[in-house]
N, C-alpha and C positions, 0 to 999 in steps of 0.2 A: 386286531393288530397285536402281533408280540415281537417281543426283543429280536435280535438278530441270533442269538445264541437257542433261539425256539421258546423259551419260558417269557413268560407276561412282562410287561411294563406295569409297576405298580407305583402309586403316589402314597407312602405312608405318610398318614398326618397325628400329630399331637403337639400340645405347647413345648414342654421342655423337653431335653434332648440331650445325649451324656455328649462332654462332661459335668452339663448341668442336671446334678441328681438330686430329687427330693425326697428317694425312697423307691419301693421296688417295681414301679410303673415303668421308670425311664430307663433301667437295666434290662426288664419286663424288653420293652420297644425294642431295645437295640439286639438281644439275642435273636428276636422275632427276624428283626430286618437283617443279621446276618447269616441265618439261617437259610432263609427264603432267597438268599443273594446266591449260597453256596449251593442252591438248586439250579439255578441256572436261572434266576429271574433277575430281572435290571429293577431294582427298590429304590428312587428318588425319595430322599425326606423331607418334609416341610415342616419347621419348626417354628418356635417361635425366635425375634429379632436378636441376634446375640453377635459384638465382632469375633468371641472367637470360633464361632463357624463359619467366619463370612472366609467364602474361597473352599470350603473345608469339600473335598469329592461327594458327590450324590447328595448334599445336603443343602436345600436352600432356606436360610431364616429368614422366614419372609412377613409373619404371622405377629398381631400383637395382642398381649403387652409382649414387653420385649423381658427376656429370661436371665440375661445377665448383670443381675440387679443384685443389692447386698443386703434387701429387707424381703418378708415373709410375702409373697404374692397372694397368697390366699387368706391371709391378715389384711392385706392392703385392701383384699377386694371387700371384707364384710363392713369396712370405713368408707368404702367409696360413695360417691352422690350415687343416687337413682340411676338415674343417663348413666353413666358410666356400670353400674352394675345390669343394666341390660345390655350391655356392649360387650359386657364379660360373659352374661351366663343366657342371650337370648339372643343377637345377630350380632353380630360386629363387622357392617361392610366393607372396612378394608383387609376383612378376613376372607370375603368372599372374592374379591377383588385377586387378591394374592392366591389363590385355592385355583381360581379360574388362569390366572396367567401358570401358575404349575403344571395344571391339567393338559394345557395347551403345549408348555416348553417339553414335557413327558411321552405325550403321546399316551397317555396313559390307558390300560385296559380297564383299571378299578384301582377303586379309592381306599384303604384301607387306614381305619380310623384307630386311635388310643383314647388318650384322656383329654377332652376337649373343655374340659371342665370350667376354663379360664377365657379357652380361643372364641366360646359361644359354638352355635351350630354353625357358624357360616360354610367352613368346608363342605360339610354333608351338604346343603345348600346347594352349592357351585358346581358339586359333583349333580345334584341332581337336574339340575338346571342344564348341564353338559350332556347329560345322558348316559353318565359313568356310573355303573355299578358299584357299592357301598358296598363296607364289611366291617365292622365295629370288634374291638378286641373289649371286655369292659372289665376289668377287674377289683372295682369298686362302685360305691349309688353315684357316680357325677349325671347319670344322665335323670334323676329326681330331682336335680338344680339344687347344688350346695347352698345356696343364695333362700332361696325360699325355704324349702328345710329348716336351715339354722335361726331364720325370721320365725318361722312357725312353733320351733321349739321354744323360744323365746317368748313368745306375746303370749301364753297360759290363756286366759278367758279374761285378755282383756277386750275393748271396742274394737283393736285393731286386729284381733284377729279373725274378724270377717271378712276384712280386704285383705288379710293373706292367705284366705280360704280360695276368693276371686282370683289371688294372683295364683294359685295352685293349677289353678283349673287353667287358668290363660297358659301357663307354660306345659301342659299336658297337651290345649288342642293345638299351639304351636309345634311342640314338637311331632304330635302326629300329623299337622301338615308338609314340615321338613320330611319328615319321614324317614327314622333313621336306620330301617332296612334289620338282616340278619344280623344279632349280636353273640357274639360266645362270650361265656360266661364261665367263672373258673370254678362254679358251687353251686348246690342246689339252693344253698339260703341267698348268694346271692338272687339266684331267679324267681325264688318269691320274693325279695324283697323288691325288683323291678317290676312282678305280675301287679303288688299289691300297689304299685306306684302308677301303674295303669299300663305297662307296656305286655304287649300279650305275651303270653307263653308262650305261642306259636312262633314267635318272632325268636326265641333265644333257645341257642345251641350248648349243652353243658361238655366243655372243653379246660379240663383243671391244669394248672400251670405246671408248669416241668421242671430242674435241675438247667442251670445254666450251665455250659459250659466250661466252666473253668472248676464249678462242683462237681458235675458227673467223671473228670480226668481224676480229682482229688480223690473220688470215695470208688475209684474203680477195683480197690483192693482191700477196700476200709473195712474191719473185722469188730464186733464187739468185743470191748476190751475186760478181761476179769479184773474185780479186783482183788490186789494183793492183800494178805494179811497184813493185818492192821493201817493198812490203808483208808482215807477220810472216801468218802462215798459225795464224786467231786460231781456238781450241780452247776451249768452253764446256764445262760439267758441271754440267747444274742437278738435284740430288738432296738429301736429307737425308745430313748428314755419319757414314757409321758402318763399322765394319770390314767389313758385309757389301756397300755399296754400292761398294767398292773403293777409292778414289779417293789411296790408299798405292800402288795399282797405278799409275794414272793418270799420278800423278806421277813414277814410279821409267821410266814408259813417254815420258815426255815429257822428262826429264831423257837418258835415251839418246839419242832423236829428237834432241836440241840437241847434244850431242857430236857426232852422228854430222854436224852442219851444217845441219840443218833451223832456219829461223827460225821461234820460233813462240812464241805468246803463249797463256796459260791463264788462264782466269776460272774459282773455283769459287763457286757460287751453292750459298747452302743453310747449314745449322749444326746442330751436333749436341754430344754429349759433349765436354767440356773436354779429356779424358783424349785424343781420338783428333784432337781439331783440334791441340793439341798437335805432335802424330806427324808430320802432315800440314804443319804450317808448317816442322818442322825437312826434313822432304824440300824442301821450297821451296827452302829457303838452301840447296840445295847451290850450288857456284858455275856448274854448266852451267846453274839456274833462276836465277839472277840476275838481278831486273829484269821476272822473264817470268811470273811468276805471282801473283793477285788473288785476294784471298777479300774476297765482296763481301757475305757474308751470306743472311739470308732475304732475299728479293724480292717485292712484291708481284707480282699476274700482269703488272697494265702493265708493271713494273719487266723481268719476267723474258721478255714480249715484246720489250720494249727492248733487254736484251742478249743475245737470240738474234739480231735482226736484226742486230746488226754482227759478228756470226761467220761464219767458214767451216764450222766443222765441231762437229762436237755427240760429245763422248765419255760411252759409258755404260758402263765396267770393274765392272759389278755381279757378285758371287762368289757370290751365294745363288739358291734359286730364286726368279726374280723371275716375279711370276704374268704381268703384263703392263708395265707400265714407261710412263706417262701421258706424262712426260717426255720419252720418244722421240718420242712422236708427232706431241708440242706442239712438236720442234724438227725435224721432218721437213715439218711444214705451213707451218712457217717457209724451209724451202729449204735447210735446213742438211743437208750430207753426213753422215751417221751412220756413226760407228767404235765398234764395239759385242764386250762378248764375245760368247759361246756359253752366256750364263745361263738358265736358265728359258726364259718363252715370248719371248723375246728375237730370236731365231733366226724366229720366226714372222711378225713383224713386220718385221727389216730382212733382206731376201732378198739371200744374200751374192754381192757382185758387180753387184747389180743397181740395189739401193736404198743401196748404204752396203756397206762393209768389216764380217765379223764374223770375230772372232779366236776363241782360248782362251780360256774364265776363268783370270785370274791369268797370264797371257804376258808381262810389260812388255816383252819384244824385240818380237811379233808386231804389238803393237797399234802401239809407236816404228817398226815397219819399214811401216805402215797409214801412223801421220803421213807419212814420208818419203816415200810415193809420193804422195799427196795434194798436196805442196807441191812436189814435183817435175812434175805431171801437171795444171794446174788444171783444163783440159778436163775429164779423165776426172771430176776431183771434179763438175763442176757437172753432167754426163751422169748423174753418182749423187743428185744432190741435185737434180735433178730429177723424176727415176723415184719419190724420196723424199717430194718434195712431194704429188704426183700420186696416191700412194699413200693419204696420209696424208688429201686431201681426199674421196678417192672411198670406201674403206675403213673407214674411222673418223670419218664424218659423222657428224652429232648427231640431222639429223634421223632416219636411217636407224636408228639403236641406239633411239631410242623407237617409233618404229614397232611393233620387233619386240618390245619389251616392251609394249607397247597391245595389241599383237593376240593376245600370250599370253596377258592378264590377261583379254580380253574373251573368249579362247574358252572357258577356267575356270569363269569364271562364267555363261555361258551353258551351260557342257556339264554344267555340277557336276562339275567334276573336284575331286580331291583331293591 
């Protein structure tokens, strides 16, 4: 069955759904599904419960918990009773209930999944149970059950961590009996971190994320920038503010860089817990950052094109595994020289020495002795932030990342895979 227009009927599914944003998953969803709309495919979404999508075109919230709430959903769920955290992270039938009346209202050719992280499996479920072909986008571990995971990190060698050994295992041969079919994946560290999670390698397609739209229009002309004499050697960091995206490093790394004589100026873009911006303004005042560094908040994307383009250089001191890092890419198609750790798939994207400086996670000498050479060297910077732009255009184009999703979905459906 396909649209009238010739291209598929597809059922996109995930919990939240813009304008409910938690980050770069549900911007992730919607370029996806405008993309694949702008081919000529009919992209129905199922989201979860929210009045302001209710009526909204192609989008049904049908799916729960419900999205338009004023507290942390993924806080709520590590408090939740039992019951209710297997409803979140292992079936939730009125997930499958709703998945299957979509499936039905759509006509759908296939199922194309996000972050189900909260919804449970039931979609994939309904779909399979329908006889619709699956297609999973994954751009983070939700399919290793954040629920278990963070239990397991937690219990060290106590008694209870033998029953969350058994729960480990119960939610691996659950979900290989759902069976969550073809996943892409935006990294190779993501796909070992799924291999080693038990999901096979055979199963996941490595497909790295792309320049959204409204960044590929901004940096169609974007040029690395020299800098002038006597100019400060200006240092951006556009992330959400939290202890795993480092930026306690950043500053501890930029504070030394200024000691040791480097001029240089910092903008952090972004905002996060009270508790850790906190942290992060007292490193500010020390007095070698006197004067030298900006928290400028959330940005919209114009905002955040805007103050990429008056930078030199783009720091990312992320400490977790970071699956892929959107942020990078967005300030590398910008022209801006990348000083990055060695976090996650980090290392995949800025090729060290070529496209951008990558340090240690956690170094604040390495990355301060990254600044120093940078502003000692500006040739060399703009030789890297060139390699970086170039990379960024050719590599993680928009058009080319749907493509490879169009041509997966249409072979599925014409193959009946599963």
């Amino acid at each position: 069955m396909t649209s009238a227009a010739g291209g598929l009927r597809l059922l996109a599914v995930t919990l939240r759904y813009p304008p409910h944003v938690a980050g770069g998953y549900e911007l992730l969803t919607r370029d996806i599904v405008d993309g694949l709309t702008e081919r000529g495919h009919e992209v129905t979404v199922l989201c979860g419960r929210s009045r302001e999508l209710e009526g909204a075109p192609g989008v049904l919230p049908w799916l729960e918990p419900a999205i338009d709430v004023d507290f942390d959903l993924f806080a709520a769920a590590q408090e939740a009773s039992n019951f209710e955290r297997f409803r979140l992270h292992f079936l939730r039938l009125s997930n499958w209930r709703a998945t299957s009346r979509a499936l039905a209202r759509t006509g759908a050719d296939a199922l194309f999944f996000f972050n189900l992280g909260l919804a449970s499996l039931a979609p994939v479920l309904a779909a399979r149970c329908a006889g619709i072909p699956t297609l999973g986008y994954v751009a983070d571990l939700w399919p290793l059950n954040h629920w278990v995971t963070a239990w397991e990190e937690s219990s060290g060698d106590s008694p209870k961590a033998l029953r969350l050994a058994a729960l480990s295992r119960a939610w691996r041969i659950f979900r290989g009996l759902v069976g969550m079919g073809r996943l892409f994946v935006p990294s190779e560290f993501v796909a070992g971190e799924l291999e080693r999670g038990g999901i096979p390698r055979s199963d996941l397609s490595l497909v790295p994320l792309a320049l959204a739209p409204e960044m590929e229009r901004a940096t169609r002309s974007a040029e690395p920038r020299p800098r002038r004499p006597g100019e400060p050697l200006r240092v951006i960091s556009t992330s959400m503010m939290w202890t795993g995206k480092g930026q306690h490093v950043l500053l501890e790394s930029c504070a030394r860089a200024a000691a040791r004589g480097v001029d240089l100026e910092l903008t952090l873009a972004g905002d996060g817990p009270s508790e850790y911006r906190g942290r992060l303004e007292e490193l500010a005042g020390v007095p070698e950052l006197e004067g030298r560094v900006r928290f400028s908040g959330m940005l919209a994307p114009e905002a955040v094109s805007d103050a990429l383009s008056r930078a030199h250089v783009f720091a990312f001191p992320s400490l977790w595994g970071e699956p892929f890092g959107l942020a990078t890419i967005e300030a590398m198609a910008h022209g801006l020289c990348p000083v990055t750790s060695d976090a996650g798939a980090t290392p995949e994207i800025v090729r060290d020495g070529i496209d951008g400086l990558v340090v240690p996670r956690g170094d604040a000498d390495a990355m301060a002795d990254g600044f120093g050479r940078l502003f000692e060297d500006d040739g060399r910077r703009l030789e890297l932030a060139r390699s970086a732009r170039d990379r960024a255009r050719s590599e993680y184009a928009r058009e080319r990342f749907i493509e490879r999703i169009e041509a997966e979905l249409i072979e599925r459906t014409r193959g009946g895979q599963r």
